[in-house]
C-alpha positions, 0 to 999 in steps of 0.5 A: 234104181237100187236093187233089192239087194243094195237096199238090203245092205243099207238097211241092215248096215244102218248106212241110210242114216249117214247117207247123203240125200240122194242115196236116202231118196233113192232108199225110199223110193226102193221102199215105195215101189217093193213091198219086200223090202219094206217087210225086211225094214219093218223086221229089222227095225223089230229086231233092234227094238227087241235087242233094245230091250234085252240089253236096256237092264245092262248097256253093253261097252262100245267094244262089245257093240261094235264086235257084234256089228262088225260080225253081222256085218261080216256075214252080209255080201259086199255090197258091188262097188261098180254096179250099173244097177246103184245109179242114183 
């Protein structure tokens, strides 16, 4: 079962969607069991809908995006490697 903070990570990191199925099936049971987590997914799918919207009317250049990426990215903790909690 993955931990709160794992599921965190993967959302926020859009890792889900490259996921291989068994780390999506186990995202989504995470999300039926934790209704935090389903809060932070709707807040993060909210966020990105307005940030969408910001920059609809000036489509940033891919190096652009991908510096505010990896700065988000940077100030997310590391995801455990190791952790006998992320058995899928």
């Amino acid at each position: 079962m993955l931990t709160c903070k794992e599921v965190s990570r993967t959302i926020a990191s859009d890792e889900v969607t490259t996921a291989d199925w068994r780390q999506r099936l186990a995202v989504k049971l995470h999300l039926l069991m934790c209704r935090h987590c389903r809060r932070y997914t709707r807040q993060m799918q909210a966020i990105g809908e307005a940030a969408r919207q910001i920059l609809s009317d000036t489509p940033p250049d891919r190096g652009s995006r991908d510096r505010l990426r990896d700065s988000i990215l940077d100030q997310l903790p590391p995801a455990a490697e190791n952790d006998s909690n992320s058995r899928v």
